[in-house]
C-alpha positions as CSV (number, residue, x, y, z in Angstrom):
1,X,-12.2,42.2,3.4
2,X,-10.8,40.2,0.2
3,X,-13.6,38.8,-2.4
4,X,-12.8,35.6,-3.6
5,X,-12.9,35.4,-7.5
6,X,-15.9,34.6,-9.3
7,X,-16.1,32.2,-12.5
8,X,-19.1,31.5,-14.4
9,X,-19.9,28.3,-15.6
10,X,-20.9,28.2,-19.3
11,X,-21.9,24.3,-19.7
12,X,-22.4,21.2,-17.4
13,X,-22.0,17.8,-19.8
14,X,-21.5,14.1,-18.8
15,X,-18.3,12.9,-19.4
16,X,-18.7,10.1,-22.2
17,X,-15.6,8.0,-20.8
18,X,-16.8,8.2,-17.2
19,X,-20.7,8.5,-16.6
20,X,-20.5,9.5,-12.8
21,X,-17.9,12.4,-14.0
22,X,-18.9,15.5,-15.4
23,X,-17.1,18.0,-17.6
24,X,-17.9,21.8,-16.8
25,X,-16.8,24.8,-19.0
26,X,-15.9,28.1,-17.6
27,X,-16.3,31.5,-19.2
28,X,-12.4,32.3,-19.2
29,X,-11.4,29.0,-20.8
30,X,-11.0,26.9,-18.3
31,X,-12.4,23.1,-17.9
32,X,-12.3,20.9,-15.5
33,X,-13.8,17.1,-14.7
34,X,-15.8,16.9,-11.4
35,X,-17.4,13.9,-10.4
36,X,-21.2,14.1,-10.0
37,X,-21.2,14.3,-6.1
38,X,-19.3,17.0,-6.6
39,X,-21.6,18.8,-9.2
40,X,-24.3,18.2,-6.5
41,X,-22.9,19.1,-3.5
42,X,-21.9,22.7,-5.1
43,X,-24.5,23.7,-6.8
44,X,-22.7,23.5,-10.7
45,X,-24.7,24.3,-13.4
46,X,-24.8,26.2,-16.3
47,X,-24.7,30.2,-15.8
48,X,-23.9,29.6,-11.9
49,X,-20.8,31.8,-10.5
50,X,-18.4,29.7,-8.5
51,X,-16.3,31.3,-6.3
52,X,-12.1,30.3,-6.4
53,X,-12.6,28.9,-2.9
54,X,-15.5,26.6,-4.1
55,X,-13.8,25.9,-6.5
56,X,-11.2,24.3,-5.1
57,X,-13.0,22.3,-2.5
58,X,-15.0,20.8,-5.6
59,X,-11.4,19.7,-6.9
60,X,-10.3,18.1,-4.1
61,X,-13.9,15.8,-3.4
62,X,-13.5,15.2,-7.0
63,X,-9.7,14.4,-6.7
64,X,-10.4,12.4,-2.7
65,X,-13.1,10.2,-5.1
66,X,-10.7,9.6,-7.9
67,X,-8.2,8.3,-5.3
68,X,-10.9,6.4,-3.1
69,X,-11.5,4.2,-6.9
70,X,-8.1,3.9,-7.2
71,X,-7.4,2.4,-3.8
72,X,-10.7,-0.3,-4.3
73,X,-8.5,-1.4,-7.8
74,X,-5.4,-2.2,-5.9
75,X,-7.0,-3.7,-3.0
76,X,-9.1,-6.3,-5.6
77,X,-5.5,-7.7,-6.4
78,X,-4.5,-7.6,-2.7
79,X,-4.1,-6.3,0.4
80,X,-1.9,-3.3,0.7
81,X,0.0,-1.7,3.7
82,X,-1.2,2.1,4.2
83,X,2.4,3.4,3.2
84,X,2.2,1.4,-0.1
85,X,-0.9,3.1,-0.9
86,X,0.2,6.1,0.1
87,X,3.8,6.5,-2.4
88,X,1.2,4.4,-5.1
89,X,-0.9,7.0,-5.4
90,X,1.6,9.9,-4.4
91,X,3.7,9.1,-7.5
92,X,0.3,9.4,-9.4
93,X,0.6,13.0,-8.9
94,X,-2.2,13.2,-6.0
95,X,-2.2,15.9,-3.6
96,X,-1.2,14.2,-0.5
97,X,-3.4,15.8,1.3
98,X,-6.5,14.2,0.0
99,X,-4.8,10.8,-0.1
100,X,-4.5,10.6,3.9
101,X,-7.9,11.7,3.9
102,X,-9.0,8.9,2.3
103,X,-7.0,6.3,3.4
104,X,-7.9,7.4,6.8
105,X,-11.8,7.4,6.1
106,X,-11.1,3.3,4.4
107,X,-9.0,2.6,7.4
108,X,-11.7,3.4,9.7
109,X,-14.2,1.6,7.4
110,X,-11.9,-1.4,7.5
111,X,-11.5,-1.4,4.2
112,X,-7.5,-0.7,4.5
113,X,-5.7,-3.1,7.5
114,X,-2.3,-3.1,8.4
115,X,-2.9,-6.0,10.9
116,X,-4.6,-8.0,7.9
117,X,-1.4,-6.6,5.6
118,X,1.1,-7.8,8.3
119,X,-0.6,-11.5,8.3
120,X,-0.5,-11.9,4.8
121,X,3.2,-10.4,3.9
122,X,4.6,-12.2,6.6
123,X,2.5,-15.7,6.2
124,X,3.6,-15.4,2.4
125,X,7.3,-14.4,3.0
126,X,7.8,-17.1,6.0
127,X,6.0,-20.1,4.1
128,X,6.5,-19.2,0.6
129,X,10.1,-17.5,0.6
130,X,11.3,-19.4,3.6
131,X,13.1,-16.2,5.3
132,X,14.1,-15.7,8.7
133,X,12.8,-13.1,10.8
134,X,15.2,-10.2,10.8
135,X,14.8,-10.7,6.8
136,X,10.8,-10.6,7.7
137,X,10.6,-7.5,9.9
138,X,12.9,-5.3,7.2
139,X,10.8,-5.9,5.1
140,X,7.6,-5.3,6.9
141,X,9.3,-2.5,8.0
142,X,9.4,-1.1,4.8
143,X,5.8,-0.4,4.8
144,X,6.5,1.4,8.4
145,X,4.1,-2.0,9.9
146,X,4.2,-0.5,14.1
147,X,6.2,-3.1,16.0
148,X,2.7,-3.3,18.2
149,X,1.0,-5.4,14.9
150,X,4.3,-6.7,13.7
151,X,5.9,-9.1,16.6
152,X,2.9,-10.9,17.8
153,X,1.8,-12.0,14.2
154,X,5.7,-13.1,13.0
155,X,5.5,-14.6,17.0
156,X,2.5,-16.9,15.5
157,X,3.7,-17.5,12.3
158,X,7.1,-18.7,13.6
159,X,5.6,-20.9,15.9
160,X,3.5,-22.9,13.3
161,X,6.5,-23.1,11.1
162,X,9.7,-23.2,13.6
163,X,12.9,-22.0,11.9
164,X,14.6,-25.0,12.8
165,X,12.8,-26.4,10.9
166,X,13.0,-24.6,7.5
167,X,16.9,-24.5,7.8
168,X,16.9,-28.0,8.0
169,X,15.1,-28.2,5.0
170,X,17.3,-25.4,3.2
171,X,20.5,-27.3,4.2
172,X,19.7,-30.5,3.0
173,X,18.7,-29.1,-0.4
174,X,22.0,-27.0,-0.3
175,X,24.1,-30.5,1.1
176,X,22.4,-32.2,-2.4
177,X,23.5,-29.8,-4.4
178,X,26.9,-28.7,-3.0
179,X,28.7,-31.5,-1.3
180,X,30.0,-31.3,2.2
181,X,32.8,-29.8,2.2
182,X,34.1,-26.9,4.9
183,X,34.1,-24.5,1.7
184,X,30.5,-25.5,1.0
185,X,29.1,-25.3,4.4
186,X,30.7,-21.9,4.7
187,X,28.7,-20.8,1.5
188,X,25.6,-22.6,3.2
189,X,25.8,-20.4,6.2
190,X,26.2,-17.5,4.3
191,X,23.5,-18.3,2.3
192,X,21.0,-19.1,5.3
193,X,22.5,-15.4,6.9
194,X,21.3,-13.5,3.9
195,X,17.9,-15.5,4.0
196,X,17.7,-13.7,7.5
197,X,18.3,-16.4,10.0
198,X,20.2,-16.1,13.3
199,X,23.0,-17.5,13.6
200,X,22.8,-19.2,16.0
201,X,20.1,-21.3,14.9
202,X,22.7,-22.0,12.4
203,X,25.4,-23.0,13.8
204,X,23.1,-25.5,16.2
205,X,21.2,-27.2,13.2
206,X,24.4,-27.1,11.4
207,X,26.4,-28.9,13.9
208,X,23.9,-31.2,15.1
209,X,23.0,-32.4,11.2
């Protein structure tokens, strides 16, 4: 039977920048931050042996908190696709371990949506930005949105605001700019292709104009 490794804590203080963190001292040197549920949960104070094991599950509720603060910042700005969160916070330098964790525990507390995620991408990128729905769905796809949420919300949105409708509006912007010229309307195709629209919802509003 192996023993797991024993450290004794020398001093518990409050950290000064953070008052729900604490900073604990160990007799070989080492410190570390834990944040007070932590401290609670495990029994850390000063002249307690913590074994390595202990140890290391204190690190990672401390770290699962850290990340659960960081996640509340970015969502106060907006909503955020799981997968955004997750390479956010990855590229932070969190295990990512304890970041699925935690987005899984806010996911099923409703705090973290994909659905709600999907609705306001999309609403933004097919009202604000104007693009067509292959442009729409890479993008959402980008943030790995499951098909399942995806198509019925786009469905909706492209329903209250009919392509046809914004490529008419696109070409006669283009038309007052460019001229009508074959060269011109070939650019305006192109143009309306890169936005994401089929084309032949093109080609129809482009002949019937």
């Amino acid at each position: 039977m192996v023993n797991n490794l024993k450290f004794k804590v020398l001093s518990v203080k409050s950290s000064s920048k953070k008052n729900n963190y604490f900073l604990v001292a160990f007799e070989n040197g080492s410190e570390f931050k834990f944040h007070e549920n932590s401290v609670i949960r495990y029994n850390i104070k000063q002249n307690q042996y913590i074994e390595d094991n202990i140890l290391s599950q204190a690190l990672d509720d401390t770290e699962r908190e850290q990340i659960k603060n960081k996640i509340f910042v970015l969502l106060s700005y907006r909503q955020r696709s799981k997968k955004e969160l997750k390479d956010t916070l990855f590229l932070k330098g969190y295990k990512i371990e304890n970041i699925l964790n935690v987005i899984k525990e806010l996911e099923r507390r409703k705090y973290i949506n994909d659905a709600s995620f999907t609705k306001m991408m999309a609403s933004h990128l097919i009202k604000e930005k104007k693009l067509g729905k292959y442009l729409v769905e890479q993008k959402l796809f980008q943030h790995n949105i499951d098909p399942s949420i995806m198509e019925p919300i786009i469905s909706n949105l492209y329903r209250k605001y009919p392509p046809s409708n914004t490529i008419k509006k696109i070409l006669n912007k283009k038309k007052r700019n460019l001229g009508n010229s074959l060269k011109n309307k070939i650019k305006i195709i192109n143009y309306l292709k890169r936005k994401g629209f089929n084309f032949d919802d093109i080609n129809s509003i482009i002949e019937s104009h």
